[in-house]
N, CA and C atoms as an extended XYZ file, in Angstrom:
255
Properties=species:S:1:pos:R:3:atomname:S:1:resname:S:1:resid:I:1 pbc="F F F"
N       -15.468      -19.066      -31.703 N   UNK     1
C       -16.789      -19.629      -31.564 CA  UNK     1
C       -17.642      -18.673      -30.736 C   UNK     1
N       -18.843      -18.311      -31.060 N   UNK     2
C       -20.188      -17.369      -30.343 CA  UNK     2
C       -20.563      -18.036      -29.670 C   UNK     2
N       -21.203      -17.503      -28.489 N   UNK     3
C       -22.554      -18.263      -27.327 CA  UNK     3
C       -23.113      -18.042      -28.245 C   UNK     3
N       -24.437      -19.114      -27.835 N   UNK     4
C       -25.515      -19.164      -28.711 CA  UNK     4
C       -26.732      -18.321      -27.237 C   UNK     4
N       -27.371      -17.143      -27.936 N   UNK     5
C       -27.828      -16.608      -27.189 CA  UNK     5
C       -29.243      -16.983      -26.446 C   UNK     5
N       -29.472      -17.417      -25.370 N   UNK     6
C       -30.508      -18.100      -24.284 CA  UNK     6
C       -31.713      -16.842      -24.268 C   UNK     6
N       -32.614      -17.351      -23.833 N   UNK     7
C       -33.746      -16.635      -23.094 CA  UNK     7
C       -34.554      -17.277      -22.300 C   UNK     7
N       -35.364      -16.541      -21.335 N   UNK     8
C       -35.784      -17.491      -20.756 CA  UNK     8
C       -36.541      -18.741      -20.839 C   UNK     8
N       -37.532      -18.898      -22.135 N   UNK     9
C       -38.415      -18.922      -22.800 CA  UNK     9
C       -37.435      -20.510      -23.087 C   UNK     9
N       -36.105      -20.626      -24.054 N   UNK    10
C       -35.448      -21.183      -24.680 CA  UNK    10
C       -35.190      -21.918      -23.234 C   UNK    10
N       -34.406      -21.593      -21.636 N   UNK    11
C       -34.439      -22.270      -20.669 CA  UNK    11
C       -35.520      -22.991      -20.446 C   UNK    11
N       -36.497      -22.417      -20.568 N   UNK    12
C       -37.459      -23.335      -20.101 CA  UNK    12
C       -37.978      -24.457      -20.478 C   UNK    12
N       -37.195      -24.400      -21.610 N   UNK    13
C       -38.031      -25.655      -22.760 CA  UNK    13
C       -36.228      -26.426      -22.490 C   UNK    13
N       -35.390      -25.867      -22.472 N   UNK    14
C       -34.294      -26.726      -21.988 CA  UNK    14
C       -34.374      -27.898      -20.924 C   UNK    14
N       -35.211      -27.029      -19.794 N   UNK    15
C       -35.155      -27.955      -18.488 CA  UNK    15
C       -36.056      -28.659      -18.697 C   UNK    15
N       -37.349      -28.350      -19.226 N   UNK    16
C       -38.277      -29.460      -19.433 CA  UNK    16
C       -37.449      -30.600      -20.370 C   UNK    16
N       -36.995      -30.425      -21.260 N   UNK    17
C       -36.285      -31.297      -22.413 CA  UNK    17
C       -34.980      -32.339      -21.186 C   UNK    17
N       -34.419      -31.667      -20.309 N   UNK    18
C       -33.328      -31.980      -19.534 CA  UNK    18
C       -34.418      -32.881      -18.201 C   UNK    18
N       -35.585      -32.705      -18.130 N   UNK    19
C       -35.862      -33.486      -16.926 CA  UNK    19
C       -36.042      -32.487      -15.936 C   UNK    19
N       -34.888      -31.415      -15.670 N   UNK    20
C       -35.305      -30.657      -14.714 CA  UNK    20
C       -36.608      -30.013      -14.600 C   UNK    20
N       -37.571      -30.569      -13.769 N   UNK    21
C       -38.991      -29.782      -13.756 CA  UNK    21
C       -38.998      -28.810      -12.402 C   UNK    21
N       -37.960      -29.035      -11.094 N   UNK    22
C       -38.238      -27.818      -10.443 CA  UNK    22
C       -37.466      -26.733      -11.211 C   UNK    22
N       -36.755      -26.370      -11.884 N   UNK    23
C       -35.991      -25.320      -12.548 CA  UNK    23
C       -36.931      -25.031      -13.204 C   UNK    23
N       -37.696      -25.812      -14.554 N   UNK    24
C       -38.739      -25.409      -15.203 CA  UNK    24
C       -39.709      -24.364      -15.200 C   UNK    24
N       -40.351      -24.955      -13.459 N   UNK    25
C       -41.087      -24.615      -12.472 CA  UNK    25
C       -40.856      -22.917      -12.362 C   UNK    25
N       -39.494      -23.021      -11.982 N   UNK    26
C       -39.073      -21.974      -11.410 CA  UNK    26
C       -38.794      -20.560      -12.699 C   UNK    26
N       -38.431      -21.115      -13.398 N   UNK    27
C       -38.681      -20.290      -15.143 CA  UNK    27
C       -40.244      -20.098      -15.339 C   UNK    27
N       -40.809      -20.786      -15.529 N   UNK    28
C       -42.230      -20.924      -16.041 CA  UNK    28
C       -42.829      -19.557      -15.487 C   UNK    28
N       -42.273      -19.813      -13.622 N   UNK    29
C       -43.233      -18.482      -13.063 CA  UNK    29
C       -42.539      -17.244      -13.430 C   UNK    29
N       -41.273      -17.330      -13.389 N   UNK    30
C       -40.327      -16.161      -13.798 CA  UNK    30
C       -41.057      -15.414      -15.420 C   UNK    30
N       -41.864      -16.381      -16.258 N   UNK    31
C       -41.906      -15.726      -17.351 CA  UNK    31
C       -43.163      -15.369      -17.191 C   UNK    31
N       -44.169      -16.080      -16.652 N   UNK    32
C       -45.592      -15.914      -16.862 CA  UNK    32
C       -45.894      -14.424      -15.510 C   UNK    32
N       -45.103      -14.634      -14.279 N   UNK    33
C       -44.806      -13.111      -13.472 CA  UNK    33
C       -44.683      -11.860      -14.230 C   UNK    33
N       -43.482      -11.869      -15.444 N   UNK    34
C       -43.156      -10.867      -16.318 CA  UNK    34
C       -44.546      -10.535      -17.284 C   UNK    34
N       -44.788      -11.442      -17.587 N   UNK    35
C       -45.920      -10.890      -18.638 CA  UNK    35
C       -47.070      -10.617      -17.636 C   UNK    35
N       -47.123      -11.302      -16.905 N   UNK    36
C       -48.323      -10.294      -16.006 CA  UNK    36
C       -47.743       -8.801      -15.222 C   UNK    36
N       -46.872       -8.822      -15.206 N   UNK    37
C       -46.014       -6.895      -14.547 CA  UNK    37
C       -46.478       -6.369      -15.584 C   UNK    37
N       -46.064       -6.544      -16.567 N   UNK    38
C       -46.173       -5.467      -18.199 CA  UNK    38
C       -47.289       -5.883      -18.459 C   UNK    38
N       -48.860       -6.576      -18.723 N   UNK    39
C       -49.221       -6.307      -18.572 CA  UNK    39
C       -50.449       -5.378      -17.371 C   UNK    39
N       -49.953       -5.296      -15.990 N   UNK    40
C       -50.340       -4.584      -15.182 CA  UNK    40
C       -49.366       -3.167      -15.522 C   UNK    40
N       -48.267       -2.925      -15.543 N   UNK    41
C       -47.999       -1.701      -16.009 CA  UNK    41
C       -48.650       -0.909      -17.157 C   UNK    41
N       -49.080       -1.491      -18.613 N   UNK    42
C       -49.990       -0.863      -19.339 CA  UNK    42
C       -50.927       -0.995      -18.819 C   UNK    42
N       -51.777       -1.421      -17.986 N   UNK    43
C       -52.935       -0.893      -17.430 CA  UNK    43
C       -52.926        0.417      -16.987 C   UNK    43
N       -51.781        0.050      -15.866 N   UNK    44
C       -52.004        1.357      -15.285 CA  UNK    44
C       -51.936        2.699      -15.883 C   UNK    44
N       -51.062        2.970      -16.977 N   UNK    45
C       -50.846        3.687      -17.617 CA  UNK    45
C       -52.367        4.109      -18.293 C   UNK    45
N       -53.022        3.103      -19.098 N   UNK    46
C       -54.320        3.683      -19.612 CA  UNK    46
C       -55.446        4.151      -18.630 C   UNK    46
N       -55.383        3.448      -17.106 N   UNK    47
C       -55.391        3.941      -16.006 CA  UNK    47
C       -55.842        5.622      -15.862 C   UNK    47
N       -53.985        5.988      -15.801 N   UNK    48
C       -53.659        7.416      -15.386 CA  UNK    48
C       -54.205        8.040      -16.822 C   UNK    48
N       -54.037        7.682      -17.522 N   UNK    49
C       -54.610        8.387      -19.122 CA  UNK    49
C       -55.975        9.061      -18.706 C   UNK    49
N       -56.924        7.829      -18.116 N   UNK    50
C       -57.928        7.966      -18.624 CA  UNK    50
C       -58.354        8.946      -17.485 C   UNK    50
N       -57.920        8.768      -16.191 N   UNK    51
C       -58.050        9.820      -14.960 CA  UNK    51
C       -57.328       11.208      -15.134 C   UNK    51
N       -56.122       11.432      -15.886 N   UNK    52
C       -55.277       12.658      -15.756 CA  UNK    52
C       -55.429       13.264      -17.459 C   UNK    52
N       -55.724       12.475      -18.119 N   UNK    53
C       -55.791       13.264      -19.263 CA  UNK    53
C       -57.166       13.107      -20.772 C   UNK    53
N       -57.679       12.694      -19.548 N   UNK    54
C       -59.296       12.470      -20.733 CA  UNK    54
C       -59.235       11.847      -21.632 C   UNK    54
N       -58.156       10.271      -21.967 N   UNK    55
C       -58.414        9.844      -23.176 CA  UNK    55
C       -59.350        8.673      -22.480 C   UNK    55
N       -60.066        8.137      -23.433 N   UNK    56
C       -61.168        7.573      -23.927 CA  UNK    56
C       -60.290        5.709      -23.209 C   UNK    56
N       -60.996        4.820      -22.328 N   UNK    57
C       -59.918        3.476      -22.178 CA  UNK    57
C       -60.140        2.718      -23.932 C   UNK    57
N       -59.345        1.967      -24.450 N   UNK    58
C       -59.727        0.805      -25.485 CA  UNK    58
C       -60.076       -0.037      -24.689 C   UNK    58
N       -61.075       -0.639      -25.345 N   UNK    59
C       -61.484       -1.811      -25.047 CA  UNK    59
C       -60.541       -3.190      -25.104 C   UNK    59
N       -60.127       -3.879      -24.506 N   UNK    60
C       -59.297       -4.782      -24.630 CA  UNK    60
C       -59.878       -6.314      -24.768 C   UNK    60
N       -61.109       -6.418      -24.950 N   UNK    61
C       -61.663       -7.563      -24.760 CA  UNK    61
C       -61.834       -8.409      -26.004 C   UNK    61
N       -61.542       -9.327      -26.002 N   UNK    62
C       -61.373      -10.117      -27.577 CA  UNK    62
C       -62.845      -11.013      -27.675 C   UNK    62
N       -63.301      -11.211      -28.781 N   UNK    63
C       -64.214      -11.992      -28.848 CA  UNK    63
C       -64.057      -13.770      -28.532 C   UNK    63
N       -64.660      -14.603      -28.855 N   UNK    64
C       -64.106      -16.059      -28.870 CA  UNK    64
C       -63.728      -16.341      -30.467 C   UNK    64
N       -64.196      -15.673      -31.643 N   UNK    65
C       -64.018      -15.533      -32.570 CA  UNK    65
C       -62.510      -15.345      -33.113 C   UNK    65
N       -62.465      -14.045      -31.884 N   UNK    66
C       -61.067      -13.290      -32.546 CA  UNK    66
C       -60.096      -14.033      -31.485 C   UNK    66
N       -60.373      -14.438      -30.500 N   UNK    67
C       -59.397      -15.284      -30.229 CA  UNK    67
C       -58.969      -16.561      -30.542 C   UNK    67
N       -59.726      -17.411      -31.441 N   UNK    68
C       -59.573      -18.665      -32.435 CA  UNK    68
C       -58.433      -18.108      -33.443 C   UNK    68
N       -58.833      -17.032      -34.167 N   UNK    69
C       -58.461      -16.039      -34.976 CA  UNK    69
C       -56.813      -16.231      -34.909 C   UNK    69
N       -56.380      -15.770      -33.651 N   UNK    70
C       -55.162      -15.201      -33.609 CA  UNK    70
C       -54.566      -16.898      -33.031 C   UNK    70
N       -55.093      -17.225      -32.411 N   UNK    71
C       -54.598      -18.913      -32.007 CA  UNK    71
C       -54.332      -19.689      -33.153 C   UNK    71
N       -55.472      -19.481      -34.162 N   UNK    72
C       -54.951      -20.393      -35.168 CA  UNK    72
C       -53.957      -19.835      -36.396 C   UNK    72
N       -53.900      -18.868      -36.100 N   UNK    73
C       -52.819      -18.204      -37.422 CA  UNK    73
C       -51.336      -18.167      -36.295 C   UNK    73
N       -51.014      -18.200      -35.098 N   UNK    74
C       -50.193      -18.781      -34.383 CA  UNK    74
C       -50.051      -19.974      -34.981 C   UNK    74
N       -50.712      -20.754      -34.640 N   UNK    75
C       -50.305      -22.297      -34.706 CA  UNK    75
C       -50.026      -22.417      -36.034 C   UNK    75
N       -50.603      -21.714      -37.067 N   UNK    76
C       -50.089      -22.270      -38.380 CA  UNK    76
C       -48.689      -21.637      -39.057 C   UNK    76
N       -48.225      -20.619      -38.092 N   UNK    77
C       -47.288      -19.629      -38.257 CA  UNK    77
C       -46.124      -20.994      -37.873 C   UNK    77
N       -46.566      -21.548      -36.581 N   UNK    78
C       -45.448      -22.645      -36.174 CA  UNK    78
C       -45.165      -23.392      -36.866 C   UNK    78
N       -46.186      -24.201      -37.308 N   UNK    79
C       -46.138      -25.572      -38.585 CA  UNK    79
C       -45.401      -24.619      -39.341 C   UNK    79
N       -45.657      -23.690      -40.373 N   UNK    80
C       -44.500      -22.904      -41.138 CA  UNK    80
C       -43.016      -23.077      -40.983 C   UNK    80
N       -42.861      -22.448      -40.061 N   UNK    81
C       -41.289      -22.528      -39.345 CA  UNK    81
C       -40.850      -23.862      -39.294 C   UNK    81
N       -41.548      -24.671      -38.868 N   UNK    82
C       -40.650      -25.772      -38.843 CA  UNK    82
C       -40.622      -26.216      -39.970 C   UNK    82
N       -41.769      -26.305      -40.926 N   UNK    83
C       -41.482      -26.887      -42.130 CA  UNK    83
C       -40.197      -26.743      -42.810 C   UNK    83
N       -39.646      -25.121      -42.630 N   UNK    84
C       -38.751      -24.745      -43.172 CA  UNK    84
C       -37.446      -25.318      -42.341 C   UNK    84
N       -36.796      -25.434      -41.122 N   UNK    85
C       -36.142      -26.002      -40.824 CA  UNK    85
C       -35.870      -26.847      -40.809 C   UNK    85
């Protein structure tokens, strides 16, 4: 028999599902910390780019448009998946 392989993401929706909400708690920041490091590490990087080697920054700013955009083709990506399961 295999472990069935965890992430944090999958914990977190465990403990919420289990009741545990300080563990939750304690995941929740663990994941939402990570995605804010990486994204502060690609900053910095376009950062040093743009100071040490003359490239041009991208613009990173989304419209309200394009962020409906990508929210709702998410959400319909989900309904998908489950349909199928």
């Amino acid at each position: 028999m295999s472990e069935v392989e965890t992430t944090p993401t999958l914990d977190f929706v465990n403990a919420l599902q289990g009741g545990d909400y300080n563990s939750a708690q304690e995941l929740f920041n663990g994941i939402l910390g990570g995605k804010m490091q990486d994204t502060l590490d690609a900053e910095k990087v376009a950062v040093a780019d743009t100071i040490f080697n003359g490239v041009e920054p991208v613009d990173m700013e989304m419209s309200d448009e394009e962020v409906d955009d990508v929210l709702g083709s998410e959400v319909s990506e989900e309904e998908d998946s489950s349909e199928i399961a």
